[in-house]
C-alpha positions, -999 to +999 in steps of 0.1 A: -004-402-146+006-376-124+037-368-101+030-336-091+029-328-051+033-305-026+056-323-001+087-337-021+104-361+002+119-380-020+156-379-034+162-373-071+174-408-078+144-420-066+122-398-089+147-411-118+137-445-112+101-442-108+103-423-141+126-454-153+096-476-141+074-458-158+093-460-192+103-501-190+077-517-168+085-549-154+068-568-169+079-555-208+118-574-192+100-607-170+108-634-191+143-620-197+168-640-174+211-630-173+231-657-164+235-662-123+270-645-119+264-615-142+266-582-118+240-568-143+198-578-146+183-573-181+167-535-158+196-521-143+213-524-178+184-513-196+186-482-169+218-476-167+221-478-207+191-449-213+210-427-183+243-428-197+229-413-228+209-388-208+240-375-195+255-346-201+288-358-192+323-345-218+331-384-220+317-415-220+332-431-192+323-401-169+287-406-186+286-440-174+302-436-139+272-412-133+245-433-145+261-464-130+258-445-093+222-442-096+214-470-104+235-486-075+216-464-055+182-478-063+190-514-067+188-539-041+222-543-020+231-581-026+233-573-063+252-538-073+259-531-110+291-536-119+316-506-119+335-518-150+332-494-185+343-523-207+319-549-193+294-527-196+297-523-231+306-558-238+268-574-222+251-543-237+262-553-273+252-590-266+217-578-251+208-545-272+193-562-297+168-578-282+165-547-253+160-525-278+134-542-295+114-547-266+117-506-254+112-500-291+073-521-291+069-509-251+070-472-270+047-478-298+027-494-279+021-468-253+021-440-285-009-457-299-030-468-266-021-439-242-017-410-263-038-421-291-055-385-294-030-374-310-015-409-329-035-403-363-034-369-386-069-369-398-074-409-408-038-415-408-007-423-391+015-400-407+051-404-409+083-387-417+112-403-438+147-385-436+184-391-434+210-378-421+248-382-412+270-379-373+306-382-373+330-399-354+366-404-345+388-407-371+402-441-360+410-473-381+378-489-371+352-466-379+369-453-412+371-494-421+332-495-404+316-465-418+338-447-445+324-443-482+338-469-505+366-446-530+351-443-565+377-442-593+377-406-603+370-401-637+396-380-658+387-345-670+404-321-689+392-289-667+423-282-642+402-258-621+398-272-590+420-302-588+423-320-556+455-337-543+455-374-541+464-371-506+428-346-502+410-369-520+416-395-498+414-376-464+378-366-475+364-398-485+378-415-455+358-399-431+342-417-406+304-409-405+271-428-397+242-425-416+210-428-400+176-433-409+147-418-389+109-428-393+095-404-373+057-398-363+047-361-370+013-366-349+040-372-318+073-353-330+088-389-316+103-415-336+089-445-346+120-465-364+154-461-376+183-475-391+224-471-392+247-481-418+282-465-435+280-429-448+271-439-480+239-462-468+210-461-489+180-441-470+156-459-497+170-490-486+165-485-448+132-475-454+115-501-477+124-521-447+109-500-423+085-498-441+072-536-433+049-541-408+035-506-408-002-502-394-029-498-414-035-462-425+005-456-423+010-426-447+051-418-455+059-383-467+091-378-480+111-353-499+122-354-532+157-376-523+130-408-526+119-404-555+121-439-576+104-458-598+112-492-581+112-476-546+078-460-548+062-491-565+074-513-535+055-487-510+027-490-529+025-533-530+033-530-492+001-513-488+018-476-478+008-445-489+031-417-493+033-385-510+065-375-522+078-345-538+092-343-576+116-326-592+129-316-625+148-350-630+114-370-629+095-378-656+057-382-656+033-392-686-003-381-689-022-402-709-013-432-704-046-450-706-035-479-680-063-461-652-097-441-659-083-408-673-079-376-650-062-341-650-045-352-620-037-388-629-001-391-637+026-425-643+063-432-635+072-453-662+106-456-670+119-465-700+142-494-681+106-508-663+090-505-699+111-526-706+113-556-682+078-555-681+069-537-650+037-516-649+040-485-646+031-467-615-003-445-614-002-412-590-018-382-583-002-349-589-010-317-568+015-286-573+009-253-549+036-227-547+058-228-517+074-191-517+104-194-535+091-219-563+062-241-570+063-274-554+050-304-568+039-337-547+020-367-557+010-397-537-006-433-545-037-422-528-059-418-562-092-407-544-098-371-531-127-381-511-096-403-487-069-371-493-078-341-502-052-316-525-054-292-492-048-324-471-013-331-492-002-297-489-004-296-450+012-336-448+038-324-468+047-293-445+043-312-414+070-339-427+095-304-417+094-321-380+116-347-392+144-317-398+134-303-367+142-333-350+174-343-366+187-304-354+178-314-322+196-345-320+228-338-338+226-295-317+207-300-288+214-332-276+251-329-292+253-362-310+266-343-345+296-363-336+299-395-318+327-406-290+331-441-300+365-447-310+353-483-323+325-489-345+309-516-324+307-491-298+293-463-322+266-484-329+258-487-301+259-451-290+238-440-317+212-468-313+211-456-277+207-423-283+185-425-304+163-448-280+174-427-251+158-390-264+130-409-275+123-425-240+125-389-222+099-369-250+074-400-246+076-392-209+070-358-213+044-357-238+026-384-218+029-354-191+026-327-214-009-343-232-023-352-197-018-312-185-032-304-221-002-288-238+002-304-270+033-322-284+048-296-301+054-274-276+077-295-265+113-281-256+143-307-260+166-281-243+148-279-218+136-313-212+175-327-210+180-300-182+150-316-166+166-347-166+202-338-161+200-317-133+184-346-116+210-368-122+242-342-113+226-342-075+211-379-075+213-381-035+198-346-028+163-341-020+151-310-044+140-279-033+098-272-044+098-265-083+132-282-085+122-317-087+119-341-122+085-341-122+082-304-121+104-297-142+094-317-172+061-299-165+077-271-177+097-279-202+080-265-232+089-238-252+083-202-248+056-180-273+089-161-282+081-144-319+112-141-339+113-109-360+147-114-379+164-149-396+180-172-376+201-182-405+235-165-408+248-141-430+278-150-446+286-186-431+320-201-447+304-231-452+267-224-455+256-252-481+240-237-515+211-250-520+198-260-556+163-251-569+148-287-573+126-273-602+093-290-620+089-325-633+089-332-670+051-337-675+052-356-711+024-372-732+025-410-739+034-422-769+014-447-793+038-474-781+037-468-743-002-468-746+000-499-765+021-518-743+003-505-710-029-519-725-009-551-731+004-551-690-034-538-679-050-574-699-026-595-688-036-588-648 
């Protein structure tokens, strides 16, 4: 679909909402009905929800006020949106979940049948799994909502070091969200995510993402998910991942449970040894990645469906997950939330989330149709398309000013970078830790034996 014209005419609210239309089609909200006093419809809260995360407002209020005006603008006289920030907030908590889910199957939906050129990697859909933390206000109810439970501290005899009671405590109180993201490399857009406290399990939130996954989904992931019980759940769900191990994994060759094979590997711990669990059969392919060798395996046993060179390049493209998370938490500048409640964080994340996702399908829908692939797409530059829009909402643009042009152009430039972007001496530059090579052990007499045992009994 194409907006591009020579004759503008139209006011930049007005292009806003035809891109809103374009995002939320009637007929994704039709059988959605408010009660017959509420000031707000199931669209001009679904609107005025997705603006007040586009803008680039200091505070939420002011956020709000600005995408509250626009929408007045556009909707019909007899029934304005209602100029209250608390009542707002209050019907969007009752409605978001069942808003969201509908934006969130209007987006997959239109990622699979309207950009499906790009939807599959080769045969699959390949995904990303990452987490990550944002912080918010230190106030009573998100340390209560999202602070990691104290662990007793153990005593040691080393007085290097020591904390104060009172540091302890400040630290582990800290208010932060952890979220989730499933995101779709083919795309660079995300396909599902999860919140919880800071100390969430990213395991957790995706072995229930992971239900209901297409066929042909593919999961790569770093080596945070590696886990006996975590991988074998994947694999009964019908998913296929490859994963990256490191030296605190242990795989046995010759195990006998599958047809023997210098790639065939099992995680077999000794605690699923002994409950009875079978042990879980992989496929190991190591390649050196610069600074040290990197070792991946996956549940996808045949090289004719994924071949070693077809690993290596899924597990290099899962990097768009970082890239994404820096653009969320940098660019779009939700490293720390406003919310000074934790209902409201909530939903300012979930928003936010749903709101960056809402303008990139746009663009990429755009982008695609002009032929510019999706990862030339600039986030900078596609929230200055947007946000420009919105600062003058009753002005008519001037040519090349307009939304539509400028989300044309908001792709990134073929700037080479000669130097590192990283810096030099950064006070709190985290060290990273070599994840080194799995243990790569023989089976015993008795694991053979009781794997043949497991393998007659199914």
């Amino acid at each position: 679909m194409s907006h591009q014209d020579t004759d503008h005419v139209s006011t930049n609210a007005q292009d806003l909402q035809a891109v809103l239309d374009w995002i939320v089609p009637q007929q994704t909200l039709a059988d959605i009905t408010f009660r017959d006093q509420s000031v707000w419809t199931p669209s001009t809260l679904i609107f005025a929800a997705l603006m007040w995360c586009w803008s680039g407002k200091q505070t939420l209020t002011r956020r709000f006020a600005e995408a509250r005006k626009i929408v007045a603008r556009n909707a019909d006289a007899d029934q304005p949106p209602g100029k209250s920030y608390t009542g707002f907030l209050k019907r969007l908590a009752h409605w978001s979940p069942t808003l969201l889910g509908r934006l969130i199957a209007e987006f997959r939906r239109t990622m699979q049948e309207e950009l499906g050129g790009h939807f599959l990697v080769g045969d699959w859909m390949l995904l990303a799994g990452d987490g990550s933390r944002t912080a918010t206000p230190r106030t009573r109810s998100n340390e209560k909502r999202f602070a990691a439970k104290q662990k007793p501290k153990r005593k040691s005899k080393q007085k290097t070091k020591q904390q104060t009671k009172a540091s302890r405590d400040k630290k582990a109180s800290t208010p932060q969200v952890w979220l989730t993201v499933l995101y779709h490399v083919g795309l660079g857009l995300p396909w599902d995510w999860r919140t919880g406290p800071s100390d969430s399990s990213e395991r957790e939130h995706l072995q229930e993402m992971a239900q209901g996954l297409p066929e042909k989904s593919l999961i790569a992931m770093d080596a945070g998910f590696v886990g006996h019980d975590f991988l074998q759940t994947l694999h009964q769900r019908g998913v296929a991942f490859v994963v990256r191990v490191g030296a605190n994994v242990r795989l046995l060759k010759g195990l006998g449970y599958v047809r023997r094979n210098k790639d065939i590997v099992c995680v077999w711990p000794d605690a699923a040894r002994r409950k009875g669990h079978p042990p879980l059969v992989l496929r190991l392919h190591a390649f050196s990645g610069g600074k040290e060798e990197v070792s991946l395996v996956t549940n996808v046993l045949q090289e004719s469906r994924l071949s070693s060179r077809q690993i290596r390049e899924i597990y290099q493209a899962r990097w768009g997950v970082e890239i994404y998370y820096r653009d969320f938490k940098q660019t779009f500048g939700r490293g720390k939330l406003l919310s000074k409640t934790a209902q409201n964080a909530h939903l300012e994340l979930d928003w936010s989330v749903a709101g960056l996702w809402s303008i990139g399908l746009y663009a990429t829908a755009q982008h695609i149709a002009s032929g510019v692939p999706p990862r030339w797409r600039s986030v900078a530059n596609l929230l200055h398309a947007f946000r420009l829009p919105m600062e003058q909402a009753k002005c008519v643009p001037d040519p090349g000013e307009d939304l539509f042009s400028l989300v044309a152009v908001a792709v990134k430039d073929d700037y080479q970078r000669k130097t590192s972007k990283a810096s030099r001496n950064h006070p709190r530059k985290k060290q990273k830790h070599k994840i080194g090579q799995p243990m790569i052990l023989p089976a015993t007499q008795e694991q053979q034996t009781v794997a043949k045992t497991l393998k007659t009994a199914v």
